[in-house]
N, C-alpha and C positions, 0 to 999 in steps of 0.2 A: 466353566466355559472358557474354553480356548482364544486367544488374544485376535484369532479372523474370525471365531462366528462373532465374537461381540462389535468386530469394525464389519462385518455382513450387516447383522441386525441393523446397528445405526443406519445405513447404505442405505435400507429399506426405509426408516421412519425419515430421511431425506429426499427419499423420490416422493413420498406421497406428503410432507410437506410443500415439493415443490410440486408437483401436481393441483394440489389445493389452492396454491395461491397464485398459479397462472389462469387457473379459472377465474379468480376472486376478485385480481387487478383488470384483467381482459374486462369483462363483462362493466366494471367501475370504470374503468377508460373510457370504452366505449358509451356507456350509456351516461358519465361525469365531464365530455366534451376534455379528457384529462389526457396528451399526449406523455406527458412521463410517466403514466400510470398502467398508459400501454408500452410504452416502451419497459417497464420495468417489468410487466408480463411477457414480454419475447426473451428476456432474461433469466427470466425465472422456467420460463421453457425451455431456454437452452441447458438450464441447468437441470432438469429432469433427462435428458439425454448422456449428460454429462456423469447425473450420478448413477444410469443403469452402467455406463461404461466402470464408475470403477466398481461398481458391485462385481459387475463378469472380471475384470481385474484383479478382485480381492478373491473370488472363487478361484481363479487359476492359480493365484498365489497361493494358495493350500496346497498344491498336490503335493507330493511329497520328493525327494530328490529321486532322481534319475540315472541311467546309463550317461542320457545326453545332460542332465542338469544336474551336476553331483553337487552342487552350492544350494538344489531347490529352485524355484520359478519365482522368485518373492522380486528380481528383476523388475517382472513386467509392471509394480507399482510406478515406479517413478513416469515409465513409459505412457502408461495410463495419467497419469499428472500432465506431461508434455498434450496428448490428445485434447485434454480437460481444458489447458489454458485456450488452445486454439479455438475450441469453443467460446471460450470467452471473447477473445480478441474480434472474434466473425460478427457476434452481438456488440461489440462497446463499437464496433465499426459503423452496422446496419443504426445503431442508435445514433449516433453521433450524425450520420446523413440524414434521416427521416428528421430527426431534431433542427437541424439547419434549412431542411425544405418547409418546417411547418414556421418557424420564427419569420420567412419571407412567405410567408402565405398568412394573410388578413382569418382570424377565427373567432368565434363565440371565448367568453369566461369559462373557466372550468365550473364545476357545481359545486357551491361551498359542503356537501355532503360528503364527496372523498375523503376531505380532512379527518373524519371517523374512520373511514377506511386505513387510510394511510397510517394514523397512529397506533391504530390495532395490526398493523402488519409490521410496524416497525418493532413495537414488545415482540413480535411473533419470531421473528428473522433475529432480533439480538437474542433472545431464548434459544433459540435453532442453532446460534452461532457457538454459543458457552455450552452446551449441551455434546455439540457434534467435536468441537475443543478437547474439550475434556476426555471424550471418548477417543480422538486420536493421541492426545499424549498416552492416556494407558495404554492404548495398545501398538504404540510408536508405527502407527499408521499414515506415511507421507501423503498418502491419496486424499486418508480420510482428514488428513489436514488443509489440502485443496478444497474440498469439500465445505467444509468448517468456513472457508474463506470466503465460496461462494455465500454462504447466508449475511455473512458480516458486510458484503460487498454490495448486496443486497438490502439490507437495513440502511447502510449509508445512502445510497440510490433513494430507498423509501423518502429517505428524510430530506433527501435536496428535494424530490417532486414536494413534500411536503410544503416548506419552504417559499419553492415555487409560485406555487397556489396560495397560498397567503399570499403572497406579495399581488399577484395577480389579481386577486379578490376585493384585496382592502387598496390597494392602490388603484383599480376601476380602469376606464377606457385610456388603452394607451400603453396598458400592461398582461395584455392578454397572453405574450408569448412568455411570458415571466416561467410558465411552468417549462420550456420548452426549451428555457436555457439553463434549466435544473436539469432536464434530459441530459443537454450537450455536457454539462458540466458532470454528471453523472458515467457518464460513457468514458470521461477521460480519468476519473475514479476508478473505473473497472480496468482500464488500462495497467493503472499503479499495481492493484493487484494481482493482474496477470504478472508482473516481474515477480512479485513478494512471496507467487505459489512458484511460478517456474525456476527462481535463483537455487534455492535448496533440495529439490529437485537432481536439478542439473550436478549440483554437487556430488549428488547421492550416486550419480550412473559413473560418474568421474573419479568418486573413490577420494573426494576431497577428503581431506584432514578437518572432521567437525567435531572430535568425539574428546578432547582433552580430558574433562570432567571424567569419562567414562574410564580410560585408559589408568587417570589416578587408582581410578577402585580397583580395576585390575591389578595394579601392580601391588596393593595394599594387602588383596584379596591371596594373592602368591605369595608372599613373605610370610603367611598365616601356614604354609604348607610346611609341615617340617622334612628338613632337607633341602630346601630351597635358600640359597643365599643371598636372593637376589635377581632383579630383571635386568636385561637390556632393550635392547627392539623391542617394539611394541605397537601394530598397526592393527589399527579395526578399521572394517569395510561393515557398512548398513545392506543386509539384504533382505527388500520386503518388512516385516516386523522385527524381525531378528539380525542378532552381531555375529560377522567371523572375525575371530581374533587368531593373529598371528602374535607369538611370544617370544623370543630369547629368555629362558630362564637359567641364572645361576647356580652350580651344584658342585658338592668336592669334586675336584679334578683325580679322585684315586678310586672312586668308588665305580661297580662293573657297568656293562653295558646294560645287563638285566637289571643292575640294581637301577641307572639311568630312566629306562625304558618303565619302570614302574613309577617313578617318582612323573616322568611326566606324566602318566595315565591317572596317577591322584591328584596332579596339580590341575589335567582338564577336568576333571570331574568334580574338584574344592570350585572352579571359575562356574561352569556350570549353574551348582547348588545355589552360591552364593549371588548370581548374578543370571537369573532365567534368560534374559533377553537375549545371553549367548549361545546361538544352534550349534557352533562348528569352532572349535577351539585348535592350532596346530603350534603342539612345542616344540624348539630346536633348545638341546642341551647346551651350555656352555659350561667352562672346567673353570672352576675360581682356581687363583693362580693370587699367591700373597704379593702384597703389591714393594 
């Protein structure tokens, strides 16, 4: 299985976790008198919206290079990420107001019964988190690591309503909003993570320089080539799942153009083997010259 159907699949068992658990807090909100319980269900909403967007993201990121897309479509990830944070920003917004109009609004206790809810939502969302993790590091999936973010951001949210309610319960009249400033204080949590999914992100469409680690192996991976003396330049660009690597590689300065022109065509092909995650590899020869 290919590195997008397996961040597809995940995509899938994400929407119908969050599907699951916007029914599961909604209906606990509602009928638990619990405003962070609803609020962390308009969350979990927005995040079922958010994760059909990068599934159609991660499908179009597959097609294969093109006339107009000779690098592939793998692109539209990070773009899909920028979409994803805004969703979040719209929810940590709408929470954060609804949250302040209920703290100035007189209301009932929450129902000590949530507290069942919420602990079983929190195992559920930190399992969600290290699951949907794990599966964007394999398949160096930026989106599917937004994703990943949303459930962690979510378990943390679980756990201030959690919190909240305690405090509201056991501490009696006079602390009724207690959950509702788990809300507010929850919204401005999701904020944090809107920078933490959007910083690397932005990097990725920017061409930042994040790949050092990566570039070591390349150049390690080159020296293994015989005929090779040696690198200089050496820029990786992230696109979609996949690395383009541009190379400078050193080689006798006497040796032909065809001898040249072979030697890079084993050295993309040695970076390749040795290093999948690279789609599009381009050599420029350079002549060692004794120093």
């Amino acid at each position: 299985m290919s590195s997008e159907e397996k961040a597809i699949k995940a995509t899938y068992y994400s929407i119908a976790s969050n599907i699951s658990l916007a029914m599961i807090k909604g209906l606990a909100g509602i009928f638990g008198n619990s405003f962070a319980l609803i609020a962390d269900a308009i969350e979990s909403t927005a995040d079922i919206f958010s994760s059909i967007l990068i599934l159609l993201g991660l499908k179009y990121a597959k097609r294969p290079a093109d006339d107009n897309h000779p690098y592939g479509h793998g692109r539209i990830e990070p773009l899909i990420t920028f979409i994803v944070v805004g969703f979040l920003i719209c929810s940590a917004v709408f929470i954060a107001y609804q949250s302040i109009l209920n703290i100035r609004t007189p209301h009932n206790l929450p129902e000590s019964w949530t507290l069942y809810i919420l602990g079983g939502i929190i195992i559920w969302k930190e399992i969600s988190f290290r699951l949907m993790m794990n599966k964007a590091k394999e398949t160096n999936s930026s989106s599917l690591k937004a994703d990943a973010w949303h459930h962690r951001s979510d378990a943390i949210t679980s756990l201030a309503a959690f919190i909240g309610i305690c405090i509201a319960l056991f501490a009696g009249k006079g602390f009724e909003a207690a959950d509702d400033w788990a809300a507010l204080f929850a919204s401005f949590f999701i904020l944090y993570n809107c920078y933490k999914i959007f910083r690397p992100a932005l990097g990725e469409i920017m061409d930042e320089n994040l790949y050092e680690d990566l570039i070591v192996d390349i150049r390690r991976e080159a020296l293994k080539v015989p005929g090779i003396r040696g690198t200089e330049k050496c820029y990786v660009r992230k696109i979609g799942m996949s690395y383009v690597v541009d190379l400078h590689a050193i080689v006798d300065a006497h040796i032909s153009v065809f001898e040249g022109h072979e030697l890079a065509h084993k050295l993309q092909d040695a970076l390749k083997i040795a290093i999948p995650e690279i789609s599009n590899c381009l050599i420029h020869i350079e002549p060692y010259r004794k120093p």
